[in-house]
C-alpha positions as a Python dict, from the first residue, in 0.01 Angstrom:
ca = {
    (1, 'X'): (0, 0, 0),
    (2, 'X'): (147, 351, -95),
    (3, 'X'): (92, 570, 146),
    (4, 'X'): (258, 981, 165),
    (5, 'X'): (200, 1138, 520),
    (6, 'X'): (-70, 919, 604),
    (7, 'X'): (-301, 1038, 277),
    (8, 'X'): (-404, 705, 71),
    (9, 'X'): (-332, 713, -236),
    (10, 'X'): (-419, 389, -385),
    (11, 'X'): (-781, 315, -245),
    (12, 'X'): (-752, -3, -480),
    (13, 'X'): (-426, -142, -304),
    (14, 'X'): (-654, -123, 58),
    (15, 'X'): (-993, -234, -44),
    (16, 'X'): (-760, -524, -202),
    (17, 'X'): (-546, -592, 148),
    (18, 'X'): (-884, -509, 361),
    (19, 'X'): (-1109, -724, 167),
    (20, 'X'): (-1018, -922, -102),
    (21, 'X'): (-924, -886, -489),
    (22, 'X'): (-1242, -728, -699),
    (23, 'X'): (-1455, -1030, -744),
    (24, 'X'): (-1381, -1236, -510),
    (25, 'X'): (-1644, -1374, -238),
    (26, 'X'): (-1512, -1139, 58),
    (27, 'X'): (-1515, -852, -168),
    (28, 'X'): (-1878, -882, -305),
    (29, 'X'): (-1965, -974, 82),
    (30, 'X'): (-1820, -612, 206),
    (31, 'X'): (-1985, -434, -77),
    (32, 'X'): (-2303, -576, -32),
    (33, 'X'): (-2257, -487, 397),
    (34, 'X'): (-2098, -123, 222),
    (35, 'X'): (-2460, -59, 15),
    (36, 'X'): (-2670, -190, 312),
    (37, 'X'): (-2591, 96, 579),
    (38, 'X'): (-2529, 377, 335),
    (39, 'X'): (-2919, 272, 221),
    (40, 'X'): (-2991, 266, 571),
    (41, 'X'): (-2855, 597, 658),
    (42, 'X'): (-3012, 780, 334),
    (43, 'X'): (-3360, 621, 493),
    (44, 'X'): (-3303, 737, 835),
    (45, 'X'): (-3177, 1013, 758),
    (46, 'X'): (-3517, 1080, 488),
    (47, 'X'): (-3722, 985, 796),
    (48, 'X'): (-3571, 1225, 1030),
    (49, 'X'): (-3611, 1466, 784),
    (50, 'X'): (-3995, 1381, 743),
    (51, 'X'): (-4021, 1352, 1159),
    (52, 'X'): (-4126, 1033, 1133),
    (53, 'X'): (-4028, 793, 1438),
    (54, 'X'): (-3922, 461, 1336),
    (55, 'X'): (-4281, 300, 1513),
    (56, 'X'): (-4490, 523, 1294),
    (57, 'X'): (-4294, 442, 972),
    (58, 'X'): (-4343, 80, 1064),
    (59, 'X'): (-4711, 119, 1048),
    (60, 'X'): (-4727, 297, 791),
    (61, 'X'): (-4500, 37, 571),
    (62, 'X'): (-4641, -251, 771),
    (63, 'X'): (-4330, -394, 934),
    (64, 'X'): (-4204, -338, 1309),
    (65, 'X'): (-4000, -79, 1469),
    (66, 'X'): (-3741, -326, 1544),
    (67, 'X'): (-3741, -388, 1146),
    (68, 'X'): (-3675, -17, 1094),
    (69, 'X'): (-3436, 12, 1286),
    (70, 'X'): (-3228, -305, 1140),
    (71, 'X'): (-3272, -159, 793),
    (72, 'X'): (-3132, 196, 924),
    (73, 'X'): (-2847, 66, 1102),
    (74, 'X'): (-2757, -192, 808),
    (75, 'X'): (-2778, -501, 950),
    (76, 'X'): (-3041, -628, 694),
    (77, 'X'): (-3175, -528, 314),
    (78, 'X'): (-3498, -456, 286),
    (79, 'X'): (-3712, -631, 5),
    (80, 'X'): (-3742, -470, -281),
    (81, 'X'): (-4121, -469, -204),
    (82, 'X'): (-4056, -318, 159),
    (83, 'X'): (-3832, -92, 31),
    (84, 'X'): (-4077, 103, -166),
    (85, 'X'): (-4332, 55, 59),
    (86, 'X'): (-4071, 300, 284),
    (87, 'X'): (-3976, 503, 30),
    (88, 'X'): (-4371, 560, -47),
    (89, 'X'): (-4433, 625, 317),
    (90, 'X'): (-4167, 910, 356),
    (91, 'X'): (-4285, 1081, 88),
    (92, 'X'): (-4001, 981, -203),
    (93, 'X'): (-3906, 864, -535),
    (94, 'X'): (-3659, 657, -675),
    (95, 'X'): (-3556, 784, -1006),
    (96, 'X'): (-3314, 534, -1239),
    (97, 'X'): (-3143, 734, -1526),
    (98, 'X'): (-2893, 608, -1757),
    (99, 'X'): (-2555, 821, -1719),
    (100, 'X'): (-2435, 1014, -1958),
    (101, 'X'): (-2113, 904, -2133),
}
């Protein structure tokens, strides 16, 4: 790993050492865990911003508070199903656009 006064500057190099070559099992394991609490904090964060407590977006989405709160900290994936159902519930959309090249 190069490394200049402490500043990475080879992400690559310590994803690779940390959690395995692109591809690989461990990699696609810590990606997966990577996705799950950055989706968790965009929710919570969404349903902080809507003042919504985590027991009134579970009745609203059908699930428990307990649920909520596993999604939010990113210890599980929501369905895709219960995933909208949240995403209706705070008041969102989920737009998919191609990029532009």
């Amino acid at each position: 790993m190069q490394t200049n006064n402490h500043k990475i500057s080879d992400y690559d190099l310590v994803l690779d050492s940390k959690f395995g070559k692109e591809g690989t099992p461990e990699r696609v394991k810590a990606e997966e865990n990577a996705y799950s609490f950055y989706s968790g904090q965009i929710l919570l964060d969404a349903r902080r911003e809507a003042k919504v407590t985590q027991a009134e977006l579970a009745k609203r989405t059908n699930t428990t508070k307990s649920y909520i709160s596993k999604i939010e900290n990113g210890l599980i994936t929501p369905s895709v199903g219960v995933f909208y159902r949240i995403i209706n519930a705070l008041g969102l959309r989920v737009e998919v656009v191609k990029p532009i090249y």
